[in-house]
C-alpha positions as CSV (number, residue, x, y, z in Angstrom):
1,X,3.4,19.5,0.8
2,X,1.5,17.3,3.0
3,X,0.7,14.0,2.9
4,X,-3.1,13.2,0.8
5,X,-4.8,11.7,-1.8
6,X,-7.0,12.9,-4.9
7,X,-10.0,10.9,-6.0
8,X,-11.1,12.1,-9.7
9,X,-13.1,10.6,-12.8
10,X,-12.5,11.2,-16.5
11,X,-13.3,10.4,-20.3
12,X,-17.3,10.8,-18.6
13,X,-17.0,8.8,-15.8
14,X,-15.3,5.7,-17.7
15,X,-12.3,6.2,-15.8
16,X,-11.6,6.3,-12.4
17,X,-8.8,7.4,-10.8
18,X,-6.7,7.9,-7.5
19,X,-3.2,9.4,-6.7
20,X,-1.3,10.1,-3.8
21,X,1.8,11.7,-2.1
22,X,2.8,10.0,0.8
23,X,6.4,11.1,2.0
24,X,5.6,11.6,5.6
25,X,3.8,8.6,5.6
26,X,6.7,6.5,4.3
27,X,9.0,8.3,6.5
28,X,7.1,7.5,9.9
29,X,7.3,3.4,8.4
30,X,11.0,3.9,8.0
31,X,11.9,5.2,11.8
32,X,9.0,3.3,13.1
33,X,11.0,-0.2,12.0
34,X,14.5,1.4,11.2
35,X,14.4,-0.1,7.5
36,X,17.2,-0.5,5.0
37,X,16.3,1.7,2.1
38,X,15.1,-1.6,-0.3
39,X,12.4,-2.3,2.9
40,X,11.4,1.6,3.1
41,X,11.1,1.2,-0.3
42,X,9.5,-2.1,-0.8
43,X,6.6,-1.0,2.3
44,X,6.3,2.3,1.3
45,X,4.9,1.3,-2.2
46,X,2.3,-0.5,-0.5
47,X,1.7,1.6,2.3
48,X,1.0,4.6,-0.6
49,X,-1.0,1.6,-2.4
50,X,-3.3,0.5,0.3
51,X,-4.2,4.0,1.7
52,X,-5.3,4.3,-2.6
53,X,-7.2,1.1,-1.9
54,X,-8.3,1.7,1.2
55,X,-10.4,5.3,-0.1
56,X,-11.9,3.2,-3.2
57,X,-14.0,1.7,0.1
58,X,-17.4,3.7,1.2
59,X,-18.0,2.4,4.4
60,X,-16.6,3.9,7.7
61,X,-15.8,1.1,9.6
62,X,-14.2,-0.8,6.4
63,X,-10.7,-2.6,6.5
64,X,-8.4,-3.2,3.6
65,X,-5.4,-5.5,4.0
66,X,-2.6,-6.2,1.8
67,X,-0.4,-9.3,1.8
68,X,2.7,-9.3,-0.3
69,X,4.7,-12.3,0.7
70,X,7.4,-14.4,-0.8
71,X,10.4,-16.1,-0.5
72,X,12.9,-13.2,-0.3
73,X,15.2,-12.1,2.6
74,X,12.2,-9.3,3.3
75,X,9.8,-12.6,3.5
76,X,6.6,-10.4,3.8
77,X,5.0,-6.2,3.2
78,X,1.5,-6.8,5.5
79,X,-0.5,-2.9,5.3
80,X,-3.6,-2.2,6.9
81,X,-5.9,1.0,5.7
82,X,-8.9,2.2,6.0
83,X,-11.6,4.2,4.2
84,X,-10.5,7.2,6.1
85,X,-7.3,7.9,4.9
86,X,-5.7,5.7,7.7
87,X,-3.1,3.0,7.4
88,X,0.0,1.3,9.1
89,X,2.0,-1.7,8.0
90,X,5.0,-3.6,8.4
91,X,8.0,-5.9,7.1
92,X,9.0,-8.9,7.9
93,X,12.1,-8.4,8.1
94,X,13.6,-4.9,8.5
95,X,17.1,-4.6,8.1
96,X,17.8,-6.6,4.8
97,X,20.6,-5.0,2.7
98,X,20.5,-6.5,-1.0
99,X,23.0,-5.3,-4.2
100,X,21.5,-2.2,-6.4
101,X,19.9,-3.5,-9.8
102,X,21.8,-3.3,-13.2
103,X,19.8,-0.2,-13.9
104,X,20.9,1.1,-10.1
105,X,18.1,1.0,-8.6
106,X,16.8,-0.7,-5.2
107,X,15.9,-4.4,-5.9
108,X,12.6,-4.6,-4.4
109,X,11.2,-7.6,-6.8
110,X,14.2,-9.2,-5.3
111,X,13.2,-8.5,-2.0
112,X,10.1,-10.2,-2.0
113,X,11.3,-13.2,-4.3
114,X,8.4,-15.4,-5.4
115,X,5.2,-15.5,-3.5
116,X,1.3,-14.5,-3.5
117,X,-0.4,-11.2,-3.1
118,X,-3.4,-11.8,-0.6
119,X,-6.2,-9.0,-0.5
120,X,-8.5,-9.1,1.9
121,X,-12.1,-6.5,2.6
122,X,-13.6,-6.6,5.8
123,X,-16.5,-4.5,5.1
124,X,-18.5,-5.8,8.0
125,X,-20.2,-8.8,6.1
126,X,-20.6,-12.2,7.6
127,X,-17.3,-12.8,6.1
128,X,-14.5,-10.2,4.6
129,X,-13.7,-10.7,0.7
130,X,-10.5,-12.0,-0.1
131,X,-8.5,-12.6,-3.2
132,X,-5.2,-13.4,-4.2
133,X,-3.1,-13.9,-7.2
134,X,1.1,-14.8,-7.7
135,X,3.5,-12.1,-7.8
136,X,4.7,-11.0,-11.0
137,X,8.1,-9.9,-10.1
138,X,7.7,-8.4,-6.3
139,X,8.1,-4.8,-7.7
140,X,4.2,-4.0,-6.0
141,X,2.8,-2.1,-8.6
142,X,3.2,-4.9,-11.1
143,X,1.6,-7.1,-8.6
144,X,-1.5,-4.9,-8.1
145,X,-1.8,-4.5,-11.8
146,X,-2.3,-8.0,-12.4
147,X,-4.1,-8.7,-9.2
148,X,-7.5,-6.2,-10.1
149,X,-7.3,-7.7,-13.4
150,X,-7.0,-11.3,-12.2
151,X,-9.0,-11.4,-9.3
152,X,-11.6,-8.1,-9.4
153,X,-11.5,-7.9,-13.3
154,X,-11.1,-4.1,-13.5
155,X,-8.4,-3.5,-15.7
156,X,-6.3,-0.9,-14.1
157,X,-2.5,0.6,-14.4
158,X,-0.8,1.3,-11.0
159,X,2.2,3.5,-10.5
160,X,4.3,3.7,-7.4
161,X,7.2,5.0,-6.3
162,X,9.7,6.1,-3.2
163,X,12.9,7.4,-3.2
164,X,15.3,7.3,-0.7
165,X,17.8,9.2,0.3
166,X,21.6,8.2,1.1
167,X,21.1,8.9,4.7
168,X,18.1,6.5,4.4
169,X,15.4,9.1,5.0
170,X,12.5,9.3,2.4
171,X,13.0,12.0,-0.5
172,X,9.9,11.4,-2.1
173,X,6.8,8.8,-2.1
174,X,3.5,8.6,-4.0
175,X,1.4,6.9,-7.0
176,X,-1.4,6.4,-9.0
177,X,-4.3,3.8,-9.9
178,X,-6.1,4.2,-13.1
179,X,-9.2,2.2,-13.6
180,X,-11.9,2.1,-16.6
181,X,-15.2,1.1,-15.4
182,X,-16.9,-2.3,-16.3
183,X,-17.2,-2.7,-19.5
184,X,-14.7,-0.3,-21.3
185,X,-12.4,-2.9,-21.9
186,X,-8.4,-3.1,-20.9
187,X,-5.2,-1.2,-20.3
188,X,-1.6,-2.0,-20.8
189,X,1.1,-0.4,-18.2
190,X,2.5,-0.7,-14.9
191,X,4.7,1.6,-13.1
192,X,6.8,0.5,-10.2
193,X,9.0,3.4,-10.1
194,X,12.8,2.4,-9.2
195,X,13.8,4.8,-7.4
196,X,-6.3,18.1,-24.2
197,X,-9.7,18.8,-25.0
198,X,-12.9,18.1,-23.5
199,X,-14.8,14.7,-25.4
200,X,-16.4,11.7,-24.8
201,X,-14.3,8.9,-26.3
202,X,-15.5,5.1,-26.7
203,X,-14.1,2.9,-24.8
204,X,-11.3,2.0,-27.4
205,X,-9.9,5.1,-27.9
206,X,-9.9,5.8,-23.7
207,X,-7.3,3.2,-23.6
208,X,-5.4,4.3,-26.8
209,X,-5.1,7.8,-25.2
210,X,-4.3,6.5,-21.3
211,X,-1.2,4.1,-22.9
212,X,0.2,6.8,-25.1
213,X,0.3,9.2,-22.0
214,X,1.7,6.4,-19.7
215,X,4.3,6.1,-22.1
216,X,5.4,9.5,-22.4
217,X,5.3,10.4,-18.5
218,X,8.1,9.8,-15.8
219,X,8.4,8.1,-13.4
220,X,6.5,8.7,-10.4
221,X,9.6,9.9,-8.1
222,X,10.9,11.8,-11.0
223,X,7.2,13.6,-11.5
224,X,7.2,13.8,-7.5
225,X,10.5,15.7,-7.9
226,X,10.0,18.2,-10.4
227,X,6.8,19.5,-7.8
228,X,4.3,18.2,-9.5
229,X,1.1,17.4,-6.7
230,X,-1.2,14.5,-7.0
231,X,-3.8,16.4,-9.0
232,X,-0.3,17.3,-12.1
233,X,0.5,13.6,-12.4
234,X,-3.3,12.6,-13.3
235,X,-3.5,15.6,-15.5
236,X,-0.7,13.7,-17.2
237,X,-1.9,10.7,-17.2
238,X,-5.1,11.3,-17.7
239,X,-4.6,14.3,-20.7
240,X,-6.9,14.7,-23.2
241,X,-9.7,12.9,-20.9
242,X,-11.5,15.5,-19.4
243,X,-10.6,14.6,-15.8
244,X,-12.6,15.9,-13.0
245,X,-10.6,15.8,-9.1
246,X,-13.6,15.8,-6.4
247,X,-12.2,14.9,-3.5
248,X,-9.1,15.6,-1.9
249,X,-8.5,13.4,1.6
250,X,-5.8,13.6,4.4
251,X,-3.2,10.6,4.6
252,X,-1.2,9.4,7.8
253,X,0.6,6.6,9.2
254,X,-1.8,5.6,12.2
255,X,-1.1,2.8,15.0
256,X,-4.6,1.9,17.0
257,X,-2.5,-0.7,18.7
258,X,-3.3,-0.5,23.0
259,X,-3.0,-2.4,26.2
260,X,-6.1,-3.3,25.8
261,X,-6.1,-4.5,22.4
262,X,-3.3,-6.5,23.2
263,X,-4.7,-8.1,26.2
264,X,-7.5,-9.2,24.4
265,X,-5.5,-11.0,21.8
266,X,-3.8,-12.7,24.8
267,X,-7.1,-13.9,25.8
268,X,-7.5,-15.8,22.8
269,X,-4.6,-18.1,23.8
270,X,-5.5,-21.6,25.0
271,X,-6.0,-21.6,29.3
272,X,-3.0,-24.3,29.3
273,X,-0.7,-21.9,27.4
274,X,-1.9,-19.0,29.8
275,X,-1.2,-21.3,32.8
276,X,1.9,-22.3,31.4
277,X,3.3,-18.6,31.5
278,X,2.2,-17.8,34.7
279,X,3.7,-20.7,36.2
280,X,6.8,-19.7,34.7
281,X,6.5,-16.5,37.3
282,X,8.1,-14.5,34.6
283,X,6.6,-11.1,32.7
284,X,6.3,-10.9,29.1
285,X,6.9,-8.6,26.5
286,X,4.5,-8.0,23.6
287,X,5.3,-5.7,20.9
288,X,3.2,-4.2,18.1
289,X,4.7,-5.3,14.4
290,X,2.6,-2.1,13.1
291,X,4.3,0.6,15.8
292,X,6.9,-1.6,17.7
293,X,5.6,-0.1,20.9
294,X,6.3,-2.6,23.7
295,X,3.7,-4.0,26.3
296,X,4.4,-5.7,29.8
297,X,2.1,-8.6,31.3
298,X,2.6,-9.9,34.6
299,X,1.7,-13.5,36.3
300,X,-0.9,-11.5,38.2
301,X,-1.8,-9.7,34.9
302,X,-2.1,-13.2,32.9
303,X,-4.2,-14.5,35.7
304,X,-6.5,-11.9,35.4
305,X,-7.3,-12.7,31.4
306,X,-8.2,-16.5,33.0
């Protein structure tokens, strides 16, 4: 199955909702930075999160970012997306190995630590949107939960999941976000996962039905793994709502990192600094946190940016 996203409504149109499968996605993160599997696992829940985020943008030139950081070994989970179906990310740091929960799975809350979830809009304005909120536990989903609530006031219920193989290599990797439109009140739920009939319901009874079918369903992985697609998982989460899929979009892991690019973030280094460099007659390196590709500047190069 490859790598995409369904966008679908339900309950007439008081529910929105989004899910994704995102193995490859996860798996080009994990060779790109050679994670342990608590990192993959930690950055692929937000990579699958952001590229969910990302789509609930309309414009084509829109940026989303995502900002989990804390005071855990892993320190930070930065993602980029676009509206497009684009997005790249990376950890800070890569190679952190940390003991399996008591339940046996991969400690990502503990990964993270304590910290703030900063989201930030660039949709071309004078200045981008951004909002934050604390962490909850670290465990992503949780975090976004409590952050739309918090800081958009959309109640919503987010599920994420990855699971990772003993050789390291992703198994499986997707989620959900279930919204209810302004006005329809709140749901209860969270999924970070470890590793009916047609009607028209008020607003109450939505969110009766959508927390008795998020406590009867698996966990994402789980779902994943039994070969359910996207477009299964909101059928279960969304049963007895009427749901309605309308768009299906492409996901991949994309890098728009270039010489260029990087020259002209150079550029915006004081003169002095510059000067300094190329006085030290020495070339350096610059690498891409989002693709780890490497970049060489020469004195002659640096003096060229003065």
């Amino acid at each position: 199955m490859e790598d995409y996203i369904v966008r679908a409504s339900a309950a007439n149109d008081k529910v929105r909702a989004f899910a994704i499968y995102s193995k490859q996605v996860v798996e080009t993160a994990r060779q790109m930075h050679s994670s342990t599997p608590v990192v993959s696992a930690g950055l692929g829940r937000a990579l699958s999160a952001g590229l969910m985020m990302g789509c609930m943008m309309k414009g084509d030139k829109d940026i989303l970012t995502l900002s989990f950081k804390g005071d855990g070994p892993a320190k930070c989970y930065l993602v980029t997306a676009d509206s497009k179906g684009h997005v790249k990310g990376y950890p800070g740091v890569a190679n952190i190995e940390l003991p399996l929960k008591s339940n046996g799975k991969l400690d990502v809350g503990g990964s993270l630590g304590n910290g703030t979830l900063t989201v930030i809009k660039d949709m071309g304005l004078k200045e981008p949107y951004s909002g934050s909120c604390a962490l909850v536990n670290g465990e992503i989903a949780e975090d976004l939960t409590y952050y739309f609530v918090a800081s958009e006031q959309v109640p919503s219920s987010v599920g994420l999941g990855v699971l990772v193989a003993p050789d390291g290599s992703i198994m499986q990797a997707g989620g959900f976000i279930i919204q209810l439109m302004p006005g329809e009140g709140g749901i209860g739920g969270a999924q970070s996962d470890p590793d009916g009939e047609s009607g028209d319901p008020d607003g109450d009874l939505v969110i009766d039905i959508i927390e008795n079918n998020l406590k009867n369903i698996t966990s994402v992985t789980d779902m994943l793994s039994a070969g359910l697609s996207p477009e299964n998982i909101l059928e279960k989460v969304l049963s007895g709502l009427d749901i309605h899929v309308f768009d299906k979009i492409p996901v991949s892991y994309k890098c728009d990192c270039s010489r260029d690019r990087v020259a002209s973030a150079l550029a915006t280094i004081s003169k002095d600094d510059i000067r300094k460099m190329i006085d030290d007659n020495e070339p350096i390196n610059v690498k891409c946190s989002f693709c780890n590709k490497e970049y060489d500047f020469t004195p002659e190069d640096l003096g060229k940016l003065l």
